[in-house]
TORKOL-4160 file (C-alpha; in steps of 0.2 Angstrom, whole numbers, padded with zeros to 4 digits, m for minus):
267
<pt num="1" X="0407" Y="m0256" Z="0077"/>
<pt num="2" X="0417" Y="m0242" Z="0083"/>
<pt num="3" X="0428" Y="m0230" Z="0073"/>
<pt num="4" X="0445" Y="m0224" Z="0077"/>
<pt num="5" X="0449" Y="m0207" Z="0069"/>
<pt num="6" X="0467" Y="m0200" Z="0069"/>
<pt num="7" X="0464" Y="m0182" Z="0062"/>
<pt num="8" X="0474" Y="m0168" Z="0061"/>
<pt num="9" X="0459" Y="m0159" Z="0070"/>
<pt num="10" X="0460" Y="m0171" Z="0086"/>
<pt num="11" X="0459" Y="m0189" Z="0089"/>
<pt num="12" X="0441" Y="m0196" Z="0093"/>
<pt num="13" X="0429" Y="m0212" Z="0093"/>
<pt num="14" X="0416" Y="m0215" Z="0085"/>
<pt num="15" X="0400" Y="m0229" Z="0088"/>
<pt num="16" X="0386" Y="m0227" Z="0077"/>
<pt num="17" X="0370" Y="m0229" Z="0085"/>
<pt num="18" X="0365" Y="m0241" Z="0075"/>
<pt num="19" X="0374" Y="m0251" Z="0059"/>
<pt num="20" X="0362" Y="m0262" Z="0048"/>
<pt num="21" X="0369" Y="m0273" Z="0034"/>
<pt num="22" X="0356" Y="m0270" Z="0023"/>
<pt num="23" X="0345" Y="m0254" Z="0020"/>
<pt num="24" X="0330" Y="m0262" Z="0021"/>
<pt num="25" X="0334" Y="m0267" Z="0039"/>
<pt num="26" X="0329" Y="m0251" Z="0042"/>
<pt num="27" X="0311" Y="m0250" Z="0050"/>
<pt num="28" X="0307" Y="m0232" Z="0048"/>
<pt num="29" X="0306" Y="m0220" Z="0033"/>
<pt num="30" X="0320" Y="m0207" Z="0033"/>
<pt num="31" X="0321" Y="m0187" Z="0030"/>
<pt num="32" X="0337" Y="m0189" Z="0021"/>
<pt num="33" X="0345" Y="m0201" Z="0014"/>
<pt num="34" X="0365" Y="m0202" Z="0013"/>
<pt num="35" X="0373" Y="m0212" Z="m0002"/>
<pt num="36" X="0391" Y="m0212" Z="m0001"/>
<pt num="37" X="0395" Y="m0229" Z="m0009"/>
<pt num="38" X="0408" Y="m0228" Z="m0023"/>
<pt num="39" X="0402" Y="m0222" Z="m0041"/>
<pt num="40" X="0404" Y="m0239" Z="m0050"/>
<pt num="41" X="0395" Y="m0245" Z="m0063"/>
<pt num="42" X="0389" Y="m0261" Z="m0055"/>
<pt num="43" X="0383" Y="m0253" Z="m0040"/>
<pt num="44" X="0362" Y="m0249" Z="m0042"/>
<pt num="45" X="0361" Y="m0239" Z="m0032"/>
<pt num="46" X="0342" Y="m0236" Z="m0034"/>
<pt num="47" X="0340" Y="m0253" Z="m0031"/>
<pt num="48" X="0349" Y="m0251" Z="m0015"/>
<pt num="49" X="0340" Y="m0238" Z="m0007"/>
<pt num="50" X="0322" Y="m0241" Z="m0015"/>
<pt num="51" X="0316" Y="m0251" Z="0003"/>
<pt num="52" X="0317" Y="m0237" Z="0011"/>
<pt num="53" X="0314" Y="m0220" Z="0002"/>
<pt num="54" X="0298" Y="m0214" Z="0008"/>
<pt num="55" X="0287" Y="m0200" Z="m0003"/>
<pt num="56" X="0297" Y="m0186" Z="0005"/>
<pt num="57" X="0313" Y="m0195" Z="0007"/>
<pt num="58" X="0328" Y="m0182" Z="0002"/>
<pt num="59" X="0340" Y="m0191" Z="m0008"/>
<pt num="60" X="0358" Y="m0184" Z="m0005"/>
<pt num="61" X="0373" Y="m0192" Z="m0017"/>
<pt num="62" X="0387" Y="m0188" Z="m0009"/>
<pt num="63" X="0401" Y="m0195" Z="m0021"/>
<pt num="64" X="0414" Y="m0193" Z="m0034"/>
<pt num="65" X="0412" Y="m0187" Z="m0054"/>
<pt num="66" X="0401" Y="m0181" Z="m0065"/>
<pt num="67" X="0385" Y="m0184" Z="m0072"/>
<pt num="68" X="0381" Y="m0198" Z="m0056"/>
<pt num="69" X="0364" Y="m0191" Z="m0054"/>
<pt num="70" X="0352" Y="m0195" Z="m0066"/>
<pt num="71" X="0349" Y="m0213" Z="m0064"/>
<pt num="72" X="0343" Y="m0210" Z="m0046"/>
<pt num="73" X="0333" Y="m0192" Z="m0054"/>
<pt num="74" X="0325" Y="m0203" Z="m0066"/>
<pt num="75" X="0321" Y="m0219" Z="m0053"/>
<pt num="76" X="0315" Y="m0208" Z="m0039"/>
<pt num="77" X="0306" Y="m0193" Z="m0049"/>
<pt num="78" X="0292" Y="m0187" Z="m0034"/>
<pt num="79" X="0310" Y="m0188" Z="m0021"/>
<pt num="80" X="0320" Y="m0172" Z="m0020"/>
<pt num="81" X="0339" Y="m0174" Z="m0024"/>
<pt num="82" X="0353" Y="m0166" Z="m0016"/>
<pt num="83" X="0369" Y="m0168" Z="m0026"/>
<pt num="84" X="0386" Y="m0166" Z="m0013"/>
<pt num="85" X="0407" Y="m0165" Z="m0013"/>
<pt num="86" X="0418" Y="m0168" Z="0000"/>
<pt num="87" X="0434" Y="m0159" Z="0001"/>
<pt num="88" X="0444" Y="m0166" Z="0011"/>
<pt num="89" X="0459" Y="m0179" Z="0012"/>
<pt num="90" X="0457" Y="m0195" Z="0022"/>
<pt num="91" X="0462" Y="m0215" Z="0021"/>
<pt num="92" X="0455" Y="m0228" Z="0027"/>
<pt num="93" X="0469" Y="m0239" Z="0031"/>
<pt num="94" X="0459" Y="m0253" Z="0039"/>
<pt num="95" X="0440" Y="m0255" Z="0045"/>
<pt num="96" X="0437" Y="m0246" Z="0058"/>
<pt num="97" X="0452" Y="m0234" Z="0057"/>
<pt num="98" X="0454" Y="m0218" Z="0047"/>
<pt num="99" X="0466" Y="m0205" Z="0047"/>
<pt num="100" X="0462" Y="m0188" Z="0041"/>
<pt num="101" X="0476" Y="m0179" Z="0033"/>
<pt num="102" X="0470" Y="m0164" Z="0026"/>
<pt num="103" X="0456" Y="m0151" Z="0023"/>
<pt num="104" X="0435" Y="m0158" Z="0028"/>
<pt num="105" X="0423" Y="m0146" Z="0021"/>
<pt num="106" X="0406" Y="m0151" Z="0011"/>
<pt num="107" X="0397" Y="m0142" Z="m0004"/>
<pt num="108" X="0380" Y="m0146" Z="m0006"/>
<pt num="109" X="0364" Y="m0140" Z="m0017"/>
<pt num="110" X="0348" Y="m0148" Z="m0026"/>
<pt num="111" X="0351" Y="m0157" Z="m0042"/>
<pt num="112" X="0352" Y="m0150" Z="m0056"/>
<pt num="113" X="0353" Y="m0132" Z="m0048"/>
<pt num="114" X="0347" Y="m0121" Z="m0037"/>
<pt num="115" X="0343" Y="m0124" Z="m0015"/>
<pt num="116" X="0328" Y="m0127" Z="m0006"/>
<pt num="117" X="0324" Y="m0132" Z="0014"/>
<pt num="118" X="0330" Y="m0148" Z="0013"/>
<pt num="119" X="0346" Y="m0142" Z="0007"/>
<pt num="120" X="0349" Y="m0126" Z="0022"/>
<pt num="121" X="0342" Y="m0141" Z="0035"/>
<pt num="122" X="0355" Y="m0151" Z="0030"/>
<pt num="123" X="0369" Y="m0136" Z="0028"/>
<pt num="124" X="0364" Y="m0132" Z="0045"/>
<pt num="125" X="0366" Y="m0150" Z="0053"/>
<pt num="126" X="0382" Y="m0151" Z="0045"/>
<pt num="127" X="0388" Y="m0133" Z="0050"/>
<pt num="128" X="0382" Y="m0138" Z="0069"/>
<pt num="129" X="0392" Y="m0154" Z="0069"/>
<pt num="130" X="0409" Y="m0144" Z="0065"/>
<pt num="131" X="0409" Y="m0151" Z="0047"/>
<pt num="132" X="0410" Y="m0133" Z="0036"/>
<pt num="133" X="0395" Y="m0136" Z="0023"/>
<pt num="134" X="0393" Y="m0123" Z="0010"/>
<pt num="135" X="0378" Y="m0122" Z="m0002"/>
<pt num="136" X="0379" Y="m0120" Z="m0021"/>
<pt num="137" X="0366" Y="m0116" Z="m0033"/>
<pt num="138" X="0375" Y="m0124" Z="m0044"/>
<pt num="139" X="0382" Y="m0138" Z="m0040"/>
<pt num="140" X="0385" Y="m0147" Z="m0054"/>
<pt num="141" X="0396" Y="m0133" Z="m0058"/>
<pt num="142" X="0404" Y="m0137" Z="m0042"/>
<pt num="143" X="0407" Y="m0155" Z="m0050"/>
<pt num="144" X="0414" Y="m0152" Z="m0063"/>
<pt num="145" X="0426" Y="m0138" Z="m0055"/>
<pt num="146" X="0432" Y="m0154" Z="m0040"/>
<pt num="147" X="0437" Y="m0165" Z="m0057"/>
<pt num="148" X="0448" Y="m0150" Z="m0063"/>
<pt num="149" X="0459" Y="m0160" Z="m0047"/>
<pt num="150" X="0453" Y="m0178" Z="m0047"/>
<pt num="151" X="0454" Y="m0180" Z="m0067"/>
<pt num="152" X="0473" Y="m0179" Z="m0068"/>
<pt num="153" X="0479" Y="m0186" Z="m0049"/>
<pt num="154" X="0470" Y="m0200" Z="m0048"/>
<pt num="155" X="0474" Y="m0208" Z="m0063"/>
<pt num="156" X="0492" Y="m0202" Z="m0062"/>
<pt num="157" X="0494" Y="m0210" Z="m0042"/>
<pt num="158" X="0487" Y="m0226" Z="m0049"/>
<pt num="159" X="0498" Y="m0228" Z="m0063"/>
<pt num="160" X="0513" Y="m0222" Z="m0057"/>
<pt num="161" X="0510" Y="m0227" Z="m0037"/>
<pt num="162" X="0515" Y="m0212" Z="m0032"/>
<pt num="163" X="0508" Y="m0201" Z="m0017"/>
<pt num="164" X="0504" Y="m0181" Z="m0021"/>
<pt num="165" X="0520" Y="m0175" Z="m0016"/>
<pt num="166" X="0529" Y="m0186" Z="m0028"/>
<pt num="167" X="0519" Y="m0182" Z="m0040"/>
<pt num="168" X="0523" Y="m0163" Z="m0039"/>
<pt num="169" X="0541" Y="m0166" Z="m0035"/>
<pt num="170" X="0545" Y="m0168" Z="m0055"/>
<pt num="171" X="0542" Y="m0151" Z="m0067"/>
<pt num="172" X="0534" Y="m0162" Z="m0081"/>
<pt num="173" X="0525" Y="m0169" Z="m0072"/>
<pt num="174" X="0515" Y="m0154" Z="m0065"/>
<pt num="175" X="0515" Y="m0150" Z="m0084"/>
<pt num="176" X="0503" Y="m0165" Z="m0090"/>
<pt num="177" X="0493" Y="m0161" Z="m0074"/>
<pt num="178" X="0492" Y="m0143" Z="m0080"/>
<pt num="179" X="0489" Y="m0149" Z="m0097"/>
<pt num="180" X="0474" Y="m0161" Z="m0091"/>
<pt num="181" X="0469" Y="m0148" Z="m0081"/>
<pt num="182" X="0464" Y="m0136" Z="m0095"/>
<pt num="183" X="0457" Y="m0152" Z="m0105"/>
<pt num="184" X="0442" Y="m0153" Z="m0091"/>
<pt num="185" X="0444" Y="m0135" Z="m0091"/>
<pt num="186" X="0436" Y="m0134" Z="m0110"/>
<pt num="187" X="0425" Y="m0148" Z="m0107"/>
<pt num="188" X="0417" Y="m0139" Z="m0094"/>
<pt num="189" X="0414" Y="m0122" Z="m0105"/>
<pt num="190" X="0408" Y="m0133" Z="m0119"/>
<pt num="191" X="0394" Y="m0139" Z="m0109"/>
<pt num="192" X="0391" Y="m0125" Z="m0101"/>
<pt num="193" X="0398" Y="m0124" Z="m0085"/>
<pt num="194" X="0413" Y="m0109" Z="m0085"/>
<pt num="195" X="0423" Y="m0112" Z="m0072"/>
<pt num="196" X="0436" Y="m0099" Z="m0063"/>
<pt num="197" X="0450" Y="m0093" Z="m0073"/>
<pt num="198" X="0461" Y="m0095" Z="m0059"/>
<pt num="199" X="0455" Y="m0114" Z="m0052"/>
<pt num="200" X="0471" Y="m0122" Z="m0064"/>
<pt num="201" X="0482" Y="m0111" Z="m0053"/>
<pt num="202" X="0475" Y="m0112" Z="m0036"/>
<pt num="203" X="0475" Y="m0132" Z="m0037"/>
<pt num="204" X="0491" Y="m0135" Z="m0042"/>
<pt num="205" X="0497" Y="m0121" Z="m0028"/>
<pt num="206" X="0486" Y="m0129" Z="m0015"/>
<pt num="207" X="0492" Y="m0146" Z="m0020"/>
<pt num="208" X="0509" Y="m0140" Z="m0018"/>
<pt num="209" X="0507" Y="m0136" Z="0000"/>
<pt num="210" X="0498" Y="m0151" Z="0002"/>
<pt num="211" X="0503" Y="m0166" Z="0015"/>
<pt num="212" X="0507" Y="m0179" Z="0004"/>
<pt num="213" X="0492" Y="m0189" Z="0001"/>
<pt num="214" X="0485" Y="m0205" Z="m0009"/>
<pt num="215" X="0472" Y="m0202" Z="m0018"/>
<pt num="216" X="0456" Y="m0212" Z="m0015"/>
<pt num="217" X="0459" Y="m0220" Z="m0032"/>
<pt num="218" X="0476" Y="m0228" Z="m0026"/>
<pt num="219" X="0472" Y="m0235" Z="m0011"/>
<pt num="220" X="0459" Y="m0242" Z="m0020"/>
<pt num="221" X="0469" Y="m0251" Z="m0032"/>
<pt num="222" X="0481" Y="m0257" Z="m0018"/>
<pt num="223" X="0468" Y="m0265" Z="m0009"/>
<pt num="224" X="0461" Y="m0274" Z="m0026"/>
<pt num="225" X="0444" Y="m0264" Z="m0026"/>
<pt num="226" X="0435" Y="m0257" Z="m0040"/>
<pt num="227" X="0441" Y="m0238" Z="m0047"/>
<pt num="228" X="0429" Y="m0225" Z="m0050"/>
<pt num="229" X="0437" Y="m0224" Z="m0069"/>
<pt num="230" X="0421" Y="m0221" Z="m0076"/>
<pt num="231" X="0414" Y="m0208" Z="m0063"/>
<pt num="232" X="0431" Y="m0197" Z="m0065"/>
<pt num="233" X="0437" Y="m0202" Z="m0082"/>
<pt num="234" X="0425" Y="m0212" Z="m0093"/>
<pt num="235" X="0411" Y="m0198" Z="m0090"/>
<pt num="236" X="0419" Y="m0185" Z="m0095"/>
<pt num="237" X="0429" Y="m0192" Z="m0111"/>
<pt num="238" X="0411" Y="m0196" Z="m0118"/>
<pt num="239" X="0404" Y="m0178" Z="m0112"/>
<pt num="240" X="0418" Y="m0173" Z="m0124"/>
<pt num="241" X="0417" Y="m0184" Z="m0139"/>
<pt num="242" X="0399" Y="m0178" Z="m0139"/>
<pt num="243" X="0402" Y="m0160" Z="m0141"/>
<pt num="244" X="0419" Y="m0163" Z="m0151"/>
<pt num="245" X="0432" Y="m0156" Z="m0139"/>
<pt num="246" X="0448" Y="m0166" Z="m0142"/>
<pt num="247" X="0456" Y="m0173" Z="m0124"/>
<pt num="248" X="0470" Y="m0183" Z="m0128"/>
<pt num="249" X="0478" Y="m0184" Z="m0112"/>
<pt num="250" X="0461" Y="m0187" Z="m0104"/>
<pt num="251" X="0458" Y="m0203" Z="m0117"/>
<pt num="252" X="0474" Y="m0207" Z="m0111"/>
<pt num="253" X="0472" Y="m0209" Z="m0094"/>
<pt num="254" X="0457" Y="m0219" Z="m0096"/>
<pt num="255" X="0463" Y="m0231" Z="m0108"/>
<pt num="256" X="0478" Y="m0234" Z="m0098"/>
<pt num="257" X="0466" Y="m0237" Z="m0083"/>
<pt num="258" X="0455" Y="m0250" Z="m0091"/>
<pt num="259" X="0473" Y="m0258" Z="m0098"/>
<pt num="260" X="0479" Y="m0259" Z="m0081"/>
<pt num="261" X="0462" Y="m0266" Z="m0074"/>
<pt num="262" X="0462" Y="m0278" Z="m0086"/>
<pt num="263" X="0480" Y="m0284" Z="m0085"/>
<pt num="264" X="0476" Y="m0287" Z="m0067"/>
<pt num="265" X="0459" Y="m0297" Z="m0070"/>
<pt num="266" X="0471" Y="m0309" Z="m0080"/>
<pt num="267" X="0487" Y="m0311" Z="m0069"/>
């Protein structure tokens, strides 16, 4: 199936080489392979991908949230994991049709830390296809700095369905994003990963700026699809319960989100 991409880059086309419906439809055994399936509970992906993963197949997680890696890190123990973010603000409004709105960069690295070849190889593929691809050495540190931003927006588009711009346009609003903000902030430090002292600041200044944009979290509610509430929210409210930082605006969110899902199960 072919893939129409409007992008503030240039409009293009896209046809896969190949398109299986199952993994296991796949005959070879991969260098890489690329997960980028929703994080939700319900979803093994282990199970998924096991078919095909070879003894030197390179597992890359390319999804939202924190602490998504250790199931696969405990299934597949012999396989290399590369843990991965995008940045970057795209819709898909329909199958085969995406519009890309804003920013496109990757940051990649081995899980839990550190790089190795099959990280630079990939870097490099990406880097050579246009898509800028960074590498961290810590890049579960890098998680937790991109849920400084997804933490408060997502949650707040869902429940309020409003786009970015909105959600900036009001003064107290940008206060409970700040206020969310400096919740994973500390929840970070307490575990471990410091984050800039400036990354509060520089995403609500880029947000600002931003196009105005629904979240990923949004559109998935509007098209009746499973959140990624545990991934963004459930994770961290846990992380913090267990080192006894108090989030009340993060429990918030979450508890909202779950009423909300389940209000809509029952309507």
């Amino acid at each position: 199936m072919a893939t129409t991409l409007d992008s503030i880059d240039g409009n293009y086309h896209f046809k896969p080489h190949n398109v299986l419906q199952q993994v296991a439809n796949y005959k070879d055994v991969p260098d890489y392979i690329l997960v980028a399936l929703k994080s939700l509970p319900k979803l093994d992906i282990g199970k998924i991908i096991a078919p095909v993963v070879g003894p030197k197949t390179t597992i890359f997680l390319l999804q939202n949230g924190i602490n998504i890696e250790e199931n696969i890190s405990v299934k597949f123990i012999n396989n290399e994991i590369i843990s991965g973010l995008a940045f970057i603000c795209v819709n898909r409004t329909k199958p085969g049709h995406i519009i890309h709105l804003c920013h496109g960069k990757l940051v990649v690295g081995t899980y839990p830390n550190g790089s190795s070849l099959a990280v630079r190889n990939l870097a490099e593929l990406f880097n050579k296809s246009k898509t800028p691809c960074r590498i961290s050495e810590s890049i579960v540190t890098e998680r937790w700095q991109k849920l400084i931003w997804n933490a408060p927006f997502n949650p707040i588009s869902v429940l309020t369905q409003t786009d970015t711009q909105q959600i900036m346009a009001k003064p107290e609003t940008v206060a409970l994003i700040r206020s969310i903000m400096e919740e994973v902030y500390a929840v970070a430090a307490s575990v471990g990963h410091i984050l800039p002292t400036d990354v509060i600041d520089k995403n609500i200044a880029d947000t600002q700026i931003m196009r105005p944009y629904k979240t990923s979290m949004l559109l998935d509610y509007e098209g009746n699809r499973p959140m990624e509430i545990e991934a963004i929210l459930g994770n961290i409210v846990r992380t913090a319960k267990k080192s006894g930082v108090l989030v009340p605006r993060l429990e918030t969110m979450y508890d909202l989100l779950n009423l909300l899902v389940r209000g809509a199960a029952h309507s």
